[in-house]
C-alpha positions as CSV (number, residue, x, y, z in Angstrom):
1,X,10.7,-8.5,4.5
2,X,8.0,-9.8,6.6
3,X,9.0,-11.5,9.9
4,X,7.4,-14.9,10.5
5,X,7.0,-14.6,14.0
6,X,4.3,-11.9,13.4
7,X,0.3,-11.9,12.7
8,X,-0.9,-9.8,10.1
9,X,-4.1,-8.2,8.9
10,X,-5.6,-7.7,5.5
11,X,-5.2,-3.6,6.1
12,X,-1.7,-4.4,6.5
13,X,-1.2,-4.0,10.1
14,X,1.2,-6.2,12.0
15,X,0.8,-7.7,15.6
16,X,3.3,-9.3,17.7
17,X,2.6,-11.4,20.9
18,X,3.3,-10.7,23.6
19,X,4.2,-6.3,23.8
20,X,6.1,-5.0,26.8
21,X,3.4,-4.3,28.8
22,X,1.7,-7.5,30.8
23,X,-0.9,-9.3,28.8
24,X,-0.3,-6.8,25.6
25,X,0.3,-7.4,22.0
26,X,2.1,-4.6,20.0
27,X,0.8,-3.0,16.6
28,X,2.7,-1.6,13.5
29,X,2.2,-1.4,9.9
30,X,4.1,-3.6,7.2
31,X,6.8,-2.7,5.3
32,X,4.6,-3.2,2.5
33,X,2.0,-0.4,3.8
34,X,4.9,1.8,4.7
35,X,6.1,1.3,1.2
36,X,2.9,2.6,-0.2
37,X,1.8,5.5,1.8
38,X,5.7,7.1,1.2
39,X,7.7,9.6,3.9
40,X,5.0,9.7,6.8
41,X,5.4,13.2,8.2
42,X,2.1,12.8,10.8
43,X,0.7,10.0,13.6
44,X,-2.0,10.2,14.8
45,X,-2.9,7.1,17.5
46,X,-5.9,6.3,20.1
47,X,-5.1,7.4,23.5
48,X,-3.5,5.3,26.4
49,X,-7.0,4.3,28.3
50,X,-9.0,4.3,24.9
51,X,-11.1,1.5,24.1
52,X,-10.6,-0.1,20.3
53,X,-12.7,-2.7,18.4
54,X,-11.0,-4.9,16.2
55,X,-11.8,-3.8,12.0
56,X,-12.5,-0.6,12.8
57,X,-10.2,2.5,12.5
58,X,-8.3,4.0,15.5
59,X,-5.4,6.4,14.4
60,X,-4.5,7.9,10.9
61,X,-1.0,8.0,9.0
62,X,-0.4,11.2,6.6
63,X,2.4,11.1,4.2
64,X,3.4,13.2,1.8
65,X,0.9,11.7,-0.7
66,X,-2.1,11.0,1.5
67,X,-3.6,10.3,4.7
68,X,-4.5,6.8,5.7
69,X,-6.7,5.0,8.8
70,X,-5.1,2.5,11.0
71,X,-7.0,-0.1,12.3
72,X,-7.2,-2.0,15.1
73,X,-6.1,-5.6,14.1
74,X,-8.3,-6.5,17.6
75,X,-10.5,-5.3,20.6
76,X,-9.2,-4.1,23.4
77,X,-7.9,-1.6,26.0
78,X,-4.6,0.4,24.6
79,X,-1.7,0.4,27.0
80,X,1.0,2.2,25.2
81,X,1.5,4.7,22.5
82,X,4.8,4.9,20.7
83,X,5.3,8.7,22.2
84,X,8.8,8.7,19.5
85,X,6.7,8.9,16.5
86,X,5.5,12.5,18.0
87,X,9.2,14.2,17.2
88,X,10.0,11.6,14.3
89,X,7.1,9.8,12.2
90,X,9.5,8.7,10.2
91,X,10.6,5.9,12.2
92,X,7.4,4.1,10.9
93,X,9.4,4.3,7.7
94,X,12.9,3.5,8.7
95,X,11.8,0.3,10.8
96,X,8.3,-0.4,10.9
97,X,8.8,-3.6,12.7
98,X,11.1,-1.9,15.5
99,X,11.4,1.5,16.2
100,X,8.0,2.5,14.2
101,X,5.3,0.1,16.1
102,X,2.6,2.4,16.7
103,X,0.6,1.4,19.9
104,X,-0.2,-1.5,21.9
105,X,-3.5,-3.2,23.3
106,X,-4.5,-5.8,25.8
107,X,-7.0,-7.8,24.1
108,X,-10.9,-8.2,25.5
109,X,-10.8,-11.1,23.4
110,X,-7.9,-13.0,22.9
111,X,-9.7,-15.4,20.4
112,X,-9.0,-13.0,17.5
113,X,-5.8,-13.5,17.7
114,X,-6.0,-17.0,16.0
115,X,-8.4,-15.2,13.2
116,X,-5.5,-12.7,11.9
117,X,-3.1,-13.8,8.9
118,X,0.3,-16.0,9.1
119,X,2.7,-14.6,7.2
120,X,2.2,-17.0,4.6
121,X,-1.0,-15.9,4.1
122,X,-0.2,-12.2,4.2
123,X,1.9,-12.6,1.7
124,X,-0.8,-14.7,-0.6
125,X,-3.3,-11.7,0.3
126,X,-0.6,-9.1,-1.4
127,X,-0.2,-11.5,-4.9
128,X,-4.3,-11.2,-5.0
């Protein structure tokens, strides 16, 4: 349910190292968030160009029960957009650790990288 080869944050966003793009990491939400927010019928993500800071929100989610932030897991310059979830935000859904990543970022900082969650520790996080 939640691969081991990813890092995770406590707002339930995963990263995986390195994206498609040179020096990128890719961003999604876990199956876990995915689970809780229900059929997502809206994305909305930061702009290829924009400029994110890691903890602080950069997109939202809306499903059919509620709207929720996304935030960016770290700092950093954002590279790609997932331009599929336009036409079908329900990929986030169906495969939010494939098809459904959101965006992805080159990091300013590649140190907090080693401050996000294992999946071990992800998985504590959700028991507490």
């Amino acid at each position: 349910m939640y691969p081991e080869d990813l890092k995770y944050t406590a707002e339930h966003e995963w990263l995986r190292s390195p994206g498609e793009h040179e020096g990128s990491v890719r961003i999604g939400i876990t199956q876990y968030a995915q689970e809780a927010l229900g059929d997502i019928v809206y994305v909305s993500l930061p702009a290829v160009g924009a400029t994110v800071s890691g903890g602080e929100t950069c997109g939202e989610l809306e499903s059919t029960k509620s709207v929720s932030d996304i935030y960016a897991p770290v700092s950093g310059e954002v590279v790609a957009v997932n331009a599929s979830l336009d036409a079908s935000p329900e990929l986030v859904n169906d495969d939010p650790y494939g098809g459904g990543w959101l965006f992805e970022v080159v990091p300013s900082d590649p140190g907090q990288l080693a401050e996000l969650l294992d999946v071990t520790a992800y998985q504590a996080s959700l028991q507490g």
